[in-house]
C-alpha positions in Angstrom: 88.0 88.1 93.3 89.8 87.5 96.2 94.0 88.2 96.7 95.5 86.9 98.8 98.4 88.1 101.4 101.0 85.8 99.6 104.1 86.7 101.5 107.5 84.9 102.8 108.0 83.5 105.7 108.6 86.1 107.8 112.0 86.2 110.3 110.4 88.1 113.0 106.8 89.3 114.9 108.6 92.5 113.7 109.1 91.8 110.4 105.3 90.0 110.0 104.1 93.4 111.6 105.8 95.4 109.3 104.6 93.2 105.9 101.2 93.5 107.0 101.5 97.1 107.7 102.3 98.1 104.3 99.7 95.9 103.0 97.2 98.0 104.5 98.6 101.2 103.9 98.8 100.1 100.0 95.4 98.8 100.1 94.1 101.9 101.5 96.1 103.6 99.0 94.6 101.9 96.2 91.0 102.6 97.6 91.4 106.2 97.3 93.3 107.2 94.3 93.9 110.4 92.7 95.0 112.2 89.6 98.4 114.7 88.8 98.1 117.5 90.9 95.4 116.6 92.9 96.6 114.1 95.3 95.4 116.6 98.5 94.0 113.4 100.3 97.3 111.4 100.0 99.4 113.8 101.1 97.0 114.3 103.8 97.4 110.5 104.5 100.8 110.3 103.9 101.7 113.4 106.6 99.5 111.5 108.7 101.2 108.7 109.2 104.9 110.3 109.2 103.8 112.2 112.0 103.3 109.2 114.2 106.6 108.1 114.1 109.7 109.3 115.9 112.8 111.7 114.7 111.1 112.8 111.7 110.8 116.3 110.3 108.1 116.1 108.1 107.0 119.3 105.9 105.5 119.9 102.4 107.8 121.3 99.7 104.8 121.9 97.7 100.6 121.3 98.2 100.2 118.0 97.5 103.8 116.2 98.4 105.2 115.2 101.6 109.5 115.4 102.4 110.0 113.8 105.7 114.0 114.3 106.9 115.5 111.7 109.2 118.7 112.8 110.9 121.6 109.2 111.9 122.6 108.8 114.8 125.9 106.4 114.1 127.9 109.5 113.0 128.6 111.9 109.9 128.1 110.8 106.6 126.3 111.5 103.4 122.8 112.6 102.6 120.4 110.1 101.0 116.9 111.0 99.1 114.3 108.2 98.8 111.7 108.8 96.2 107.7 107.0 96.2 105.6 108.4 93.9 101.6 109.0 94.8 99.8 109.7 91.6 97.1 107.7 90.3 95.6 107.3 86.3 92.3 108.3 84.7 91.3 105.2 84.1 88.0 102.8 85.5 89.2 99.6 87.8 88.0 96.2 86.2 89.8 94.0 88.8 87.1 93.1 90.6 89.7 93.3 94.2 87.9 94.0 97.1 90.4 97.4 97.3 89.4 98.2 94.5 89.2 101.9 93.7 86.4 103.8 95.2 86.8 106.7 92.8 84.9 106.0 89.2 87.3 107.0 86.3 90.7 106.6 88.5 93.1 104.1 89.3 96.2 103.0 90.8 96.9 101.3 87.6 100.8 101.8 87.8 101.7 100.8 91.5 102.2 103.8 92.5 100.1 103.4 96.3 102.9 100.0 96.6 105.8 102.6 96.2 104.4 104.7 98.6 103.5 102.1 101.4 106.8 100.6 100.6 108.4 103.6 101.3 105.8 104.4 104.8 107.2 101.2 105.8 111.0 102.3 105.1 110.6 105.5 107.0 108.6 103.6 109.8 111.7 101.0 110.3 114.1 104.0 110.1 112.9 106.2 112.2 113.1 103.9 115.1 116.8 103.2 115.1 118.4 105.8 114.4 121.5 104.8 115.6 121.8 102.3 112.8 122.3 105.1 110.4 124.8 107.8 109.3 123.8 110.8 107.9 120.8 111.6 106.9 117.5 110.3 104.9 115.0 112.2 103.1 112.0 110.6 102.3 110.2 112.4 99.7 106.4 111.2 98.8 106.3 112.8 95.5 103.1 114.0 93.5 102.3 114.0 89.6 105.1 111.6 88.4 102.4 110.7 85.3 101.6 113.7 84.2 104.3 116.3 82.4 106.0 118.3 83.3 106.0 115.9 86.5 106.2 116.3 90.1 110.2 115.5 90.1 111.3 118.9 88.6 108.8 120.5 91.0 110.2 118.7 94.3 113.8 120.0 92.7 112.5 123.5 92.3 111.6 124.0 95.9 115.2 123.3 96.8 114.1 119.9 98.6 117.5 118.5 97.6 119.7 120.5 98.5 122.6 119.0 100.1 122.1 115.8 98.9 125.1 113.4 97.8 122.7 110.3 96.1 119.3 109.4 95.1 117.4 106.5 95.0 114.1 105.5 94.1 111.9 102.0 93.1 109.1 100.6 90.9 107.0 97.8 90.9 106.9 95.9 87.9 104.1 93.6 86.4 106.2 92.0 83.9 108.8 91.3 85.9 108.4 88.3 88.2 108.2 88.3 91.4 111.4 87.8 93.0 113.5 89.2 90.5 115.0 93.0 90.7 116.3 95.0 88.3 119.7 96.5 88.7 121.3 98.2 85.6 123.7 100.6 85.4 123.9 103.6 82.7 120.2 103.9 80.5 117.3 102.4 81.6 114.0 104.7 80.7 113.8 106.7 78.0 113.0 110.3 77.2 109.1 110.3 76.2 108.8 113.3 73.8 105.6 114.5 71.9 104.5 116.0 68.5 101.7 117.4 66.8 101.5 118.1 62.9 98.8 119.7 61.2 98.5 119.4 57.3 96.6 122.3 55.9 95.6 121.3 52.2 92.5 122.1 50.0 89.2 120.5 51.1 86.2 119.7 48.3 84.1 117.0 47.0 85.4 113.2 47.5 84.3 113.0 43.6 85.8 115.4 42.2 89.6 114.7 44.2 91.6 116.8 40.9 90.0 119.7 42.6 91.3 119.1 46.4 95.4 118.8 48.0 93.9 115.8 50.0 95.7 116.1 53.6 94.8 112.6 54.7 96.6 111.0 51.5 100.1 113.5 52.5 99.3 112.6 56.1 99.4 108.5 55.1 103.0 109.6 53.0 104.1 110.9 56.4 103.1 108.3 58.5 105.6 106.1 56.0 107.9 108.4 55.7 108.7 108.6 59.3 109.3 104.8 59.3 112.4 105.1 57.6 114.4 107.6 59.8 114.1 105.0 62.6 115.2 102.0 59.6 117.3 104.4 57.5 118.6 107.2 59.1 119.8 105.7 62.8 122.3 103.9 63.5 120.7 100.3 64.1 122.7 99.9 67.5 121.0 103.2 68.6 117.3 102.6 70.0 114.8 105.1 69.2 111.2 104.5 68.6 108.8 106.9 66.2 105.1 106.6 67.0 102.4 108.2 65.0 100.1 107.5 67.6 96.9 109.5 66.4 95.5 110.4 63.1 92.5 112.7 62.8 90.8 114.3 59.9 87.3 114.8 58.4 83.4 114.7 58.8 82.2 112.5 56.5 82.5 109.7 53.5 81.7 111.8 50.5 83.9 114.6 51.6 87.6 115.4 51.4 88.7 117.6 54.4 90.9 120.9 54.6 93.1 119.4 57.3 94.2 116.8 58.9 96.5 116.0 62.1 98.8 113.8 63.4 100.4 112.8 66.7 102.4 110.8 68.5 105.7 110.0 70.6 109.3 109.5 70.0 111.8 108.0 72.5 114.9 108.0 73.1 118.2 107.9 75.4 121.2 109.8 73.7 120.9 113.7 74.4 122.6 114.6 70.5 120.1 111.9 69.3 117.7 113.6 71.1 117.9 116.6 69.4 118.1 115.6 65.8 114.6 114.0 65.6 112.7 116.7 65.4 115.5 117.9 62.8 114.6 114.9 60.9 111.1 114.7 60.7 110.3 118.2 60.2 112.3 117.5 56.8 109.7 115.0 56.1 107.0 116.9 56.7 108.1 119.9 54.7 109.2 117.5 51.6 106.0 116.0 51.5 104.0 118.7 51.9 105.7 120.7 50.1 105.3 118.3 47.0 101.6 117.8 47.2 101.0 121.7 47.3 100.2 121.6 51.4 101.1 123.7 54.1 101.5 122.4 57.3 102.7 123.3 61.3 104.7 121.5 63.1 105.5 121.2 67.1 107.7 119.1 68.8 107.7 119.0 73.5 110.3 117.8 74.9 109.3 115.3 77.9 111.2 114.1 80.8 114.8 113.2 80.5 116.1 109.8 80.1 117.0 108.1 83.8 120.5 106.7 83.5 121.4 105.0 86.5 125.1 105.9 88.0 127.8 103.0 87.6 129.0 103.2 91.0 125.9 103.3 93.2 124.5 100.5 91.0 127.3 98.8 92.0 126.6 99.5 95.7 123.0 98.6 95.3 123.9 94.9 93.9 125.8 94.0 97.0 122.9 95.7 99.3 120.3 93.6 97.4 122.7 90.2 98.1 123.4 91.0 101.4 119.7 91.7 101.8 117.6 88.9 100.1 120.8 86.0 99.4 119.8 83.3 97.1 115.7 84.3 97.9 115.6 87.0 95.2 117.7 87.1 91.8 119.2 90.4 90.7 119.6 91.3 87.0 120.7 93.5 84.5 117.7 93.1 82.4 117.3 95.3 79.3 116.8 99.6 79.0 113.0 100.4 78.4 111.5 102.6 76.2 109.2 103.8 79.3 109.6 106.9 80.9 110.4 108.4 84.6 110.3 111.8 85.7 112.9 110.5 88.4 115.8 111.6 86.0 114.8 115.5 87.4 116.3 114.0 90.8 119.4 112.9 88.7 120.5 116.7 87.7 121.2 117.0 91.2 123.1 113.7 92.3 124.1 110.7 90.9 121.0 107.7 91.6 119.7 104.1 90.7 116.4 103.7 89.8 115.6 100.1 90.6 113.0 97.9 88.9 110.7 95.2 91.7 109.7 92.2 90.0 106.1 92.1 91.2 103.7 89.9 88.6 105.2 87.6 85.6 103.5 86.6 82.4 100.0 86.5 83.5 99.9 89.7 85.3 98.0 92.7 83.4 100.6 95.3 82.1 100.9 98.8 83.3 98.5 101.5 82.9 95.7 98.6 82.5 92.1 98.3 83.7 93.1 95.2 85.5 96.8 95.9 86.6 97.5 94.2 89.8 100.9 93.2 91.6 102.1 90.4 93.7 102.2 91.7 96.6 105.4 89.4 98.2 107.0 92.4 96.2 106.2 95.1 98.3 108.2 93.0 101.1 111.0 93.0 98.5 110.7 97.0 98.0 110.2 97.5 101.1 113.6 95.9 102.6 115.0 97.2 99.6 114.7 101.1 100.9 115.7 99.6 104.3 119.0 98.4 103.2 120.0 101.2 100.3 119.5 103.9 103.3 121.9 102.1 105.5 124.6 101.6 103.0 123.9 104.7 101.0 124.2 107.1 104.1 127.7 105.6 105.2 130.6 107.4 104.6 132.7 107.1 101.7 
């Protein structure tokens, strides 16, 4: 299967440069993914091609990410950080694209080599007028955004942001269309949290089940149990989501086992919410348990924050997108998703929009899919997008 380059006419040699540069360096990208943590040969890539381009400072807050600082030359002003993420997914291409991955078991099944070409281009449009921009940019190329406890907190750690007044970053998205971006102020990803319960009962014969505390028939009263603190016990304007997600106990037909376990996630975007979940269904699990005769354990990890985008740079960012794009690309609210970013570590520091690139439509795979794919007029889109926020952002207020 053959994509094509499906892009805008563009205003410019410049610009047609440009579009075409970032379609190679995502291409590339996508060739060569790898995993959390181990993205030496991206970085490597990534530094690479910073290093080629004027007024850039370009170090490496830790191994396997890439800051690159770009000074204004229009005057004071404030100090803007620009986030792409570079991790890839353990999971085997099936797109058939002649790009496709080159690595057996990993993918770029999230967009994550369109963020960073996107943001390659920003810094390579940038760095060559400096006079065009107060302040200063930081451009960081961030590692291990899909695997907790995330590259974010890591980048924040090693003091990368220090000094800076705002924060932006992007994401493509396959469900979007293409030529749509998503620009909402206050919650828009939730806080992905984990838990793992173990039910410790009495194990025996699957004949004789008087003589057992059957785990998987307290686990099943669990599993719909839980349903009702999301129906019963929230307030129905709230969102939340409980997932038992996994289920695993025993060795064969004619045999009850000792134990049995159960996973899964919960999500949310109220702090105080946040908290009383686990409250909740530990309850649950003790009740039950306790009724059948069962012990059990119980453990509850706390993910990555909720990103909740600032009112006022939102606000910004929606005249920088009109400005930008006019009546060519259509800028909307949309609706908070129970998806999670570790980009809400950048938002403990300073205030920041995380915004949402249309880049499929209905017939485009969904994320984290063997055959995920995006439009790629959207890294055009993203691309400009960077462009313009940096500009604006940097000014003065």
């Amino acid at each position: 299967m053959t994509q094509s380059i499906r892009q805008p006419t563009p205003a410019s040699i410049e610009d047609y440069a440009l579009q075409q540069q970032v379609i190679q360096w995502r291409r590339y990208l996508h060739e060569h993914p790898e995993l959390s943590f181990h993205e030496t040969e991206t970085a490597d890539f990534v530094e690479g091609q910073l290093s080629k381009l004027p007024n850039l400072t370009v170090t490496r807050p830790t191994p396997t990410s890439v800051l690159a600082t770009l000074k204004g030359g229009a005057g004071p002003g404030r100090t803007v950080l620009l986030r792409a993420d570079m991790d890839a997914l353990p999971i085997t291409e099936e797109t058939g694209l002649p790009f496709a991955s080159k690595r057996a078991g990993v993918m770029h099944a999230c967009g994550h080599d369109a963020h960073t070409a996107m943001l390659l281009g920003a810094a390579k449009v940038l760095s060559g007028q400096p006079e065009k921009l107060h302040g200063e940019v930081r451009f960081i190329f961030q590692h291990a955004e899909e695997h907790f406890p995330g590259g974010a907190q890591q980048i924040v750690d090693s003091g990368a942001l220090a000094g800076v007044d705002v924060v932006m970053g992007e994401h493509v998205m396959s469900p979007i269309p293409v030529g749509v971006i998503m620009l909402r102020e206050g919650p828009l990803m939730a806080s992905p949290d984990g838990f793992d319960i173990t039910i410790q009962g009495k194990g025996g014969h699957g004949a004789s089940p008087h003589e057992t505390v059957d785990p998987v028939v307290i686990a099943a009263q669990i599993v719909l149990a839980f349903q009702s603190v999301i129906s019963r016990q929230l307030d129905p304007i709230v969102p939340a989501v409980l997932s038992v997600t996994q289920i695993h106990s025993g060795t064969a037909h004619n045999i009850i086992p000792d134990t049995a376990t159960l996973n899964g996630t919960v999500r949310t975007f109220d702090p105080e919410l946040r908290k009383l979940m686990p409250q909740r269904m530990e309850k649950i699990v003790q009740g039950i348990t306790e009724a059948f005769g069962a012990t059990y354990t119980f453990s509850y990890q706390n993910g990555y924050r909720a990103t909740v985008n600032d009112a006022a740079t939102t606000a910004i960012l929606r005249e920088v997108a009109a400005e930008t794009f006019g009546d060519t690309v259509t800028v909307t609210d949309g609706k908070p998703l129970m998806g999670s970013e570790d980009f809400s570590a950048y938002m403990t520091v300073a205030p920041g929009t995380f915004v949402l690139i249309g880049a499929g439509g209905p017939d485009h795979a969904p994320h984290h899919h063997p055959k995920f794919d995006i439009d790629e007029r959207a890294l055009d889109h993203g691309t400009r997008m960077y462009i313009a926020a940096a500009r604006r952002l940097t000014q003065p207020v």
